[in-house]
TIVOVO-483659 format. One record per atom (N, C-alpha, C): residue in three letters; x, y, z. Coordinates in steps of 0.1 Angstrom, whole numbers, plus 5000, padded with zeros to 4 digits. Example, Ala and Ser with C-alpha at 12.3 -4.5 7.8 and 13.67 -1.06 7.14 Angstrom:
BEGIN
ALA513249435078 ALA512349555078 ALA513249675078 SER512849785071 SER513749895071 SER512950005079 
This chain:
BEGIN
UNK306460877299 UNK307760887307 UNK307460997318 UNK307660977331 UNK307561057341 UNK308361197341 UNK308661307341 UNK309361397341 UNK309761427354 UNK311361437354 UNK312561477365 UNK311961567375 UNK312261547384 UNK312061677390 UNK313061727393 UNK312661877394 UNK313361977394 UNK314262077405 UNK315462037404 UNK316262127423 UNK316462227412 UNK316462337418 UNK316962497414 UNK317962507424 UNK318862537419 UNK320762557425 UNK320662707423 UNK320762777434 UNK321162907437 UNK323062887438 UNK323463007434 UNK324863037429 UNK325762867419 UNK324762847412 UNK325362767397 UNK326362787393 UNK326562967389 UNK328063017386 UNK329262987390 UNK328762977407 UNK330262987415 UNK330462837418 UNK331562847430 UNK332362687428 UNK331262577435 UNK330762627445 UNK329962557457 UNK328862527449 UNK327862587446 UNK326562577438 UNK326962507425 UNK328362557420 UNK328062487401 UNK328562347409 UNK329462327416 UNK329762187413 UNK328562057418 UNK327462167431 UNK326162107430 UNK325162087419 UNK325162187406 UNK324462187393 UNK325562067389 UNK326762037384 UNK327361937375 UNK327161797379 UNK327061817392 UNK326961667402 UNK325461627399 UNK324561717397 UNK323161657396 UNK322961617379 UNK323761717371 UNK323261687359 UNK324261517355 UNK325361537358 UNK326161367355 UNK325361257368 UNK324761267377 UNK323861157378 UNK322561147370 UNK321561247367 UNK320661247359 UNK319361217362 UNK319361167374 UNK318261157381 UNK317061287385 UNK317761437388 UNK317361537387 UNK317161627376 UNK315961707372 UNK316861787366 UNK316761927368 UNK317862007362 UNK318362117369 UNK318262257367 UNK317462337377 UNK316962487370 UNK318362537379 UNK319162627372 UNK320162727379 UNK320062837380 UNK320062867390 UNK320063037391 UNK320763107388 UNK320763297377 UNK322063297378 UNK321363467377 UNK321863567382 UNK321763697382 UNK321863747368 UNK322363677360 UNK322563757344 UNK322863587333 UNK322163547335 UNK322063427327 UNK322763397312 UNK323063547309 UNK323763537295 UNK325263537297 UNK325863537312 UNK327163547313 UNK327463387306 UNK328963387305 UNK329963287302 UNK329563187311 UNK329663187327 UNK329363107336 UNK328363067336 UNK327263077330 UNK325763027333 UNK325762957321 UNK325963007309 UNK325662967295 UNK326762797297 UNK327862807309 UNK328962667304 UNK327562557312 UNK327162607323 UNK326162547328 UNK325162487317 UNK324462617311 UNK323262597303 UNK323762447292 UNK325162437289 UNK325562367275 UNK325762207283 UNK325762217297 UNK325762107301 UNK324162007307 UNK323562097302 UNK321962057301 UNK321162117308 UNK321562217321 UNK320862307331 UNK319462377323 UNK318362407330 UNK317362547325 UNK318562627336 UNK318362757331 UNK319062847335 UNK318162957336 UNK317963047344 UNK316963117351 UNK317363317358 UNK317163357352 UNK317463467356 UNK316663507375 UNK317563517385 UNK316963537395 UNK318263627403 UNK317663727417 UNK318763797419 UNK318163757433 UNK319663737443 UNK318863737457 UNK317963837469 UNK318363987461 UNK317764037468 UNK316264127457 UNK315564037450 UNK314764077446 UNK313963897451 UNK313063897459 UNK312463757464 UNK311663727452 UNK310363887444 UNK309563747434 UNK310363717423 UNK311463757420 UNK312763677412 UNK312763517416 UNK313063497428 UNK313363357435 UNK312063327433 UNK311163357441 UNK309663297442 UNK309663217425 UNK309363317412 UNK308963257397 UNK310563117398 UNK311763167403 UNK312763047399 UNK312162937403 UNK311762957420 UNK311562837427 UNK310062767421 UNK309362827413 UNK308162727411 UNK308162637400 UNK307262537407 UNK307562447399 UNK308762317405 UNK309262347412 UNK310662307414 UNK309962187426 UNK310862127428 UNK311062027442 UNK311661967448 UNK312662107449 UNK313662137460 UNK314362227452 UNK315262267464 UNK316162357458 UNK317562327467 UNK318962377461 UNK319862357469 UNK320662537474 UNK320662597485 UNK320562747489 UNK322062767492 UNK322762857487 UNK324262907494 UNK324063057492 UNK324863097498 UNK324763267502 UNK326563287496 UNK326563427485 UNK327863437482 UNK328863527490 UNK328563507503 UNK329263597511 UNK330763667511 UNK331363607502 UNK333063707502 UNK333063747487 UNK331063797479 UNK331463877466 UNK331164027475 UNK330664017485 UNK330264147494 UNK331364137507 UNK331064067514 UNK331864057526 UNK331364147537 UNK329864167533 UNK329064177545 UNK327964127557 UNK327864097564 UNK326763987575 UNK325264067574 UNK325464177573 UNK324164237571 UNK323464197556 UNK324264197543 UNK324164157532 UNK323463957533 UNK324463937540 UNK324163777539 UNK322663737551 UNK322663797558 UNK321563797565 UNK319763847555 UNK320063947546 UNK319163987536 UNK318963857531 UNK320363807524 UNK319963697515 UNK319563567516 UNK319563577529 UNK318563427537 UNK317563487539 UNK316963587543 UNK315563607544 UNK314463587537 UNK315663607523 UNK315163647512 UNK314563477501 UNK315863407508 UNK315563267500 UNK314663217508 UNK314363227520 UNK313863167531 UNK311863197524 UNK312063327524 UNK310763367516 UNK310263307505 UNK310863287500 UNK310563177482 UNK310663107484 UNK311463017497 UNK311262857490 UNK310262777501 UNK309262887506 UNK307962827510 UNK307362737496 UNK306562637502 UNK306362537488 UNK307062417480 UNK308562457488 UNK309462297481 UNK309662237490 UNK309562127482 UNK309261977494 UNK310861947500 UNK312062007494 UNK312861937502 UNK314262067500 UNK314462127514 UNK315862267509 UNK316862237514 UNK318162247506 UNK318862207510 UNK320062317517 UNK320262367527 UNK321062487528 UNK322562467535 UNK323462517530 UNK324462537532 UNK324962667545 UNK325562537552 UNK325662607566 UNK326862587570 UNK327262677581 UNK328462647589 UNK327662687608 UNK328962657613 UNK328762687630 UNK329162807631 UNK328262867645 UNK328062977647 UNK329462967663 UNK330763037659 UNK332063027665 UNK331463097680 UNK330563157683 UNK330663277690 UNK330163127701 UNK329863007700 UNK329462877707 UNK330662827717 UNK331662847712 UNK333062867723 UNK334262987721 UNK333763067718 UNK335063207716 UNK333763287716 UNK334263347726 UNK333063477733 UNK333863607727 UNK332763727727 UNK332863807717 UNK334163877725 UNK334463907740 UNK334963977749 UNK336563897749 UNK336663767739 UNK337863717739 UNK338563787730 UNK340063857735 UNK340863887724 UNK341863837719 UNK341963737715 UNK342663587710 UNK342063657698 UNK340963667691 UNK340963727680 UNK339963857678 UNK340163937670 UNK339464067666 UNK337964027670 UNK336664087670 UNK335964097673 UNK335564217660 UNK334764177650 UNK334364197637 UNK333364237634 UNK332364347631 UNK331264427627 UNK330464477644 UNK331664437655 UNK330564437670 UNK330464327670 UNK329664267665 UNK329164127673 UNK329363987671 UNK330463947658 UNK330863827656 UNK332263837652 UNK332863707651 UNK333963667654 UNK334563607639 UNK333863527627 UNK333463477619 UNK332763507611 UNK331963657611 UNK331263677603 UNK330063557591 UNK331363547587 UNK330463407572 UNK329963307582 UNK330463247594 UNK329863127597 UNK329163177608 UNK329263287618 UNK328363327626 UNK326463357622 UNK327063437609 UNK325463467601 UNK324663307602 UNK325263237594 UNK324963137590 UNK324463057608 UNK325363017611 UNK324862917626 UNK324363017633 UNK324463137635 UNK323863177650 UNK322263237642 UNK322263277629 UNK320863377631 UNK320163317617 UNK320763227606 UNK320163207593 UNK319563077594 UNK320762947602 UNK319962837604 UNK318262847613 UNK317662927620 UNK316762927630 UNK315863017619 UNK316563057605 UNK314763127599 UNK314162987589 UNK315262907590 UNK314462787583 UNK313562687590 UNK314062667603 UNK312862617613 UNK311962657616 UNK312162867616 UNK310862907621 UNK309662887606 UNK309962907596 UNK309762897583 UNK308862787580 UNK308962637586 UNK308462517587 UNK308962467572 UNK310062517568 UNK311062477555 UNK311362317559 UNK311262227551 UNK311562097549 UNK313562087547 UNK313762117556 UNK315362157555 UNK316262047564 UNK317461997550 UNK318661967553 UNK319862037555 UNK319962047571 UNK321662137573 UNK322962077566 UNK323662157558 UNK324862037554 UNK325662177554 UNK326762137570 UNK328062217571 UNK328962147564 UNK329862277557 UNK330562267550 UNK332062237555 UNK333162227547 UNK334262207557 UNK335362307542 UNK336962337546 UNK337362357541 UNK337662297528 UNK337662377520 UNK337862317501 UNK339462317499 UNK339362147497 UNK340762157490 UNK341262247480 UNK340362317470 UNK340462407462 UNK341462517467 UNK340762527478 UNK341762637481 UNK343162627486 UNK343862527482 UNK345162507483 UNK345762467469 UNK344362517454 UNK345662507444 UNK346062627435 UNK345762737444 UNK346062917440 UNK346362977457 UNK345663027460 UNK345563127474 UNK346563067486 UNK346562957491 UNK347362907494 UNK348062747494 UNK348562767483 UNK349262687476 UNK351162707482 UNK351262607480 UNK353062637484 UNK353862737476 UNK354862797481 UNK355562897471 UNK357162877474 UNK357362957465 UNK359362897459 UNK359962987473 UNK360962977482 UNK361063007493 UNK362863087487 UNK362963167493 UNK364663257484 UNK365763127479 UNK365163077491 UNK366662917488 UNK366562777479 UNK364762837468 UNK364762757462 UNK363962637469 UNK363462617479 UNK362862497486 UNK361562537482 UNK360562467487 UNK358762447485 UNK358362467500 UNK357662577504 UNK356962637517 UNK355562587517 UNK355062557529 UNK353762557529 UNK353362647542 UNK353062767545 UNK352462837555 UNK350862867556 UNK350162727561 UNK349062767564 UNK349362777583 UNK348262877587 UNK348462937598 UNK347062807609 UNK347662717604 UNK347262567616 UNK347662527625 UNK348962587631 UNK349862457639 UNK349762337637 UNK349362287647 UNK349662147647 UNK348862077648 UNK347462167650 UNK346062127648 UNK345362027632 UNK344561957631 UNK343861937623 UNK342662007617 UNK343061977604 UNK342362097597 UNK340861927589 UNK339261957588 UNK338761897580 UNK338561947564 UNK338661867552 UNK338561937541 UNK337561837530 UNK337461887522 UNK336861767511 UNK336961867496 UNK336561797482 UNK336961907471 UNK335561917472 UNK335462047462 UNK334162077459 UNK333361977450 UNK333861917441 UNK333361817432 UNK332761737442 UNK333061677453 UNK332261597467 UNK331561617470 UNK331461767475 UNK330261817476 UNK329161827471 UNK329661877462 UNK328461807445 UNK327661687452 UNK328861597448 UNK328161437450 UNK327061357459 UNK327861477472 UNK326761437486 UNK325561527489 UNK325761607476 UNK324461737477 UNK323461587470 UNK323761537461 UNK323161477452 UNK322361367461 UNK322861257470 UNK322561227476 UNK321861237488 UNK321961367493 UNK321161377505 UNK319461397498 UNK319661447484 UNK318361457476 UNK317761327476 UNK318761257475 UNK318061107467 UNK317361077480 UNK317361117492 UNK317061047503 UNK316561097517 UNK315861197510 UNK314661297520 UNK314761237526 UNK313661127529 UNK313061047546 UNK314361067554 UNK315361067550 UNK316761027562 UNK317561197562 UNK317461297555 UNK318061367556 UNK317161527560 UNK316061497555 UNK315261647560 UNK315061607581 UNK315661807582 UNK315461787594 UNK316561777601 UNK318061697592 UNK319661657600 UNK319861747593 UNK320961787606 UNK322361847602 UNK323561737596 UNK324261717587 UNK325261687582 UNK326461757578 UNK327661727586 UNK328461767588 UNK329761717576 UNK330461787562 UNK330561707553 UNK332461707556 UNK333061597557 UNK334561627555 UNK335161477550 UNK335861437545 UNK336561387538 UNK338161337546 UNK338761407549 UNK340161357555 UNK340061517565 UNK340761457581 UNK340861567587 UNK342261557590 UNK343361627586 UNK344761647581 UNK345561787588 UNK346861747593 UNK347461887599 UNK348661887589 UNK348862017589 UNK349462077581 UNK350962007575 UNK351261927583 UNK352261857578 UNK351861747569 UNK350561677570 UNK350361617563 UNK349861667548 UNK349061807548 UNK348961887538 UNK350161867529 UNK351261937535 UNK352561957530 UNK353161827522 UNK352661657529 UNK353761567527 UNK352461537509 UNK351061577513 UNK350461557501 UNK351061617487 UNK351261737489 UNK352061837479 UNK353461717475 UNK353961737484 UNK355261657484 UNK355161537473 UNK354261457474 UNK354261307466 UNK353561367453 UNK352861467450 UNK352161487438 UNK353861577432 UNK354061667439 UNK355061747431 UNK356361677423 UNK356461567437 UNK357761527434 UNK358461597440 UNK358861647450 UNK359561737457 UNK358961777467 UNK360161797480 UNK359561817493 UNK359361927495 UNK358061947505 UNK356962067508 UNK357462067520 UNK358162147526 UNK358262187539 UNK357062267546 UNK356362207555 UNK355562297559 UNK355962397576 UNK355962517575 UNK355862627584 UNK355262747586 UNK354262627595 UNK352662717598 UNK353062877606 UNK352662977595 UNK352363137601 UNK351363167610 UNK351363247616 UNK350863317631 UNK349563357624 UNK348663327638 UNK347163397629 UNK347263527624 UNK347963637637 UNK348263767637 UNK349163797620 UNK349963707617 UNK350863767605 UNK349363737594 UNK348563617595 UNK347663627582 UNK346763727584 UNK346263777591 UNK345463887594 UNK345863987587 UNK347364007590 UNK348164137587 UNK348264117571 UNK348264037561 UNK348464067546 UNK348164117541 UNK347164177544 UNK346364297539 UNK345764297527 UNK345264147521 UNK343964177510 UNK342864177521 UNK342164167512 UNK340264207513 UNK339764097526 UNK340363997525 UNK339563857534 UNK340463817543 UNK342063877543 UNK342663837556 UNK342463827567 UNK341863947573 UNK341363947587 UNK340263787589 UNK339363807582 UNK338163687581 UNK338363577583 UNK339563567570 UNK340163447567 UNK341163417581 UNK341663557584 UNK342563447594 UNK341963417605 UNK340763477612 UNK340263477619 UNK339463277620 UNK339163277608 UNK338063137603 UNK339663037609 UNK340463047603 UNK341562947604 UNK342162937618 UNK342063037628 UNK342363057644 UNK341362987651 UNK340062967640 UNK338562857651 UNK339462807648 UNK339662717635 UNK339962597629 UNK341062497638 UNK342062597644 UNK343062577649 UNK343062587662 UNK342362667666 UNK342462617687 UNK340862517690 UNK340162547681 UNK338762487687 UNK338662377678 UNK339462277671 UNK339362157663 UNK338862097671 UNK338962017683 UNK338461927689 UNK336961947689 UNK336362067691 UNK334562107688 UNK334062067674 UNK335462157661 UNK334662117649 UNK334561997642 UNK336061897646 UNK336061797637 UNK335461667639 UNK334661607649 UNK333661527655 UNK332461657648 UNK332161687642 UNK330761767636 UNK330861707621 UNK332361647614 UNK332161637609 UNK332661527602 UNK331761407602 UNK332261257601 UNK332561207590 UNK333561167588 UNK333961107574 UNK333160977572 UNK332660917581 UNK332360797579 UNK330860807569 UNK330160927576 UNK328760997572 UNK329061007557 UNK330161127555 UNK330761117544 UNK330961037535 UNK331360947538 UNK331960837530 UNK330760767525 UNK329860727531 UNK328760687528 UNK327660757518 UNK327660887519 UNK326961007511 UNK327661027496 UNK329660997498 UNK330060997485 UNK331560847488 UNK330660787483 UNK331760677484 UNK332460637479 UNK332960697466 UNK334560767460 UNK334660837461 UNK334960907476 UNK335361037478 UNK337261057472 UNK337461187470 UNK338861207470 UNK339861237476 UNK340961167484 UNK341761197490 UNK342461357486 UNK342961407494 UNK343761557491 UNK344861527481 UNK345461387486 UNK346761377473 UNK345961357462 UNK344961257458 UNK344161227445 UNK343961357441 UNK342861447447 UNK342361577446 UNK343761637437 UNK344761647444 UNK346361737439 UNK346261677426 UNK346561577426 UNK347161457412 UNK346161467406 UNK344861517407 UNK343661517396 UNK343061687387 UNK344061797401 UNK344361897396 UNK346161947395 UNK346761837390 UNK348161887391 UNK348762017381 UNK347762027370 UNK348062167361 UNK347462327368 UNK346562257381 UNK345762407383 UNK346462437394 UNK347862377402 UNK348562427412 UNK349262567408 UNK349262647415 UNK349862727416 UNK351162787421 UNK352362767420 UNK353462837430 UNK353562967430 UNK353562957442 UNK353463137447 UNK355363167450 
């Protein structure tokens, strides 16, 4: 019997990476080394029970990666940028994968666009962030991390990511409003927002694997339904049972909330929202659809996590 070959999934643990390790191990076709900084955690071991090798590796120690990555052939690379929420940090940690995964026939990295491509740093429409980017998480990524895997001569598939439905069933999720009604304030206007769940992503990680000749070398652009905020809202609405009024907040008021990722966050959602016409042609559902062809609608998605909504 031939033996599987092997993708090593950098960040297994978290939501992006594990649902790329579950998506490989329920097709079966691969099998799965996961990376995990402390392998005996809770998170790595639910991995390990689902059939993963699980691998102790840290990203900023490279011959860590180097022993994960061998042996392997391929790997799938994400950067955990909002456990630091620094560009200088996330910049280390591509160098760093970039250095180890000389040798695998096929990488698969997780990217976004570099904003600063139409909103110049000298625009004050929004903050202007460490000096020199706008985006931090997607600037690293498109303007200075995509170009070490080309110089690298890395066998590399771009696959930009798009907004996670996930993140509409805690952080911002609808909340009970003084008068008793159901709010939605995402700070979109009237713009279209692209999303897909993470479990999709999985799916189409899975797939771009099955199909080197056609995917090393593209960028893929991954999204699922590109939706404005009212249509967000009417989704809530049919899962809840009850209407979701939606009234999108000012970039400036999400900035101002004052956790850890507001500014970031609001900043990511102000591209989202004046520069759609740039991002959502990058990212084709049709491509999509084809990479995972039961994909999940956002209402499905709701109605498949109806216990994990949150009201705020």
């Amino acid at each position: 019997m031939t033996e599987k070959k092997i993708i090593a999934v950098v960040g297994a643990t978290g939501e992006q990476g594990g649902a790329v390790a579950r998506a490989l191990l329920a097709d079966g076709e691969f099998a799965v080394r996961a990376l995990a900084r402390t392998p005996e955690s809770a998170a790595a071991q639910k991995v390990a029970a689902l059939g993963a090798e699980v691998v102790q590796a840290d990203l900023y120690d490279v011959e860590s990666l180097r022993k994960a990555f061998d042996g392997a052939y391929g790997a799938y690379l994400v950067t955990p940028f909002f456990t630091h929420m620094s560009a200088a940090k996330e910049l280390e940690e591509v160098k760093n994968l970039v250095a180890a995964a000389k040798g695998l026939q096929h990488v698969v990295w997780s990217t976004l666009e570099d904003t600063r491509e139409v909103i110049s740093l000298d625009d004050d429409r929004m903050p202007t962030l460490d000096e020199k980017y706008k985006v931090p998480h997607f600037d690293v990524k498109g303007g200075e991390a995509d170009p070490l895997f080309e110089q690298a001569g890395l066998p590399t598939t771009y696959v930009r990511m798009s907004f996670y439905w996930n993140n509409l069933l805690s952080g911002m999720a609808p909340y009970r409003a003084a008068d008793g009604s159901l709010v939605l304030s995402l700070p979109m206007g009237e713009s279209r927002i692209s999303g897909i769940a993470a479990e999709d992503i999985g799916k189409a990680i899975v797939s771009v694997l099955k199909h080197p000749e056609k995917t090393i070398g593209q960028t893929i652009g991954l999204g699922v339904e590109h939706l404005t905020g009212q249509e967000v809202a009417q989704a809530f609405s049919d899962v809840l049972g009850e209407d979701v009024r939606y009234e999108p907040l000012s970039h400036n008021d999400f900035r101002a909330l004052g956790f850890r990722e507001a500014v970031e966050i609001g900043n990511m959602l102000q591209y989202y929202t004046e520069f759609d016409t740039h991002i959502l042609p990058r990212r084709d559902t049709g491509q999509t659809r084809e990479l995972v062809p039961a994909w999940l609608t956002l209402k499905e998605f709701l109605a498949a996590h109806r216990e994990d909504i949150v009201i705020g």
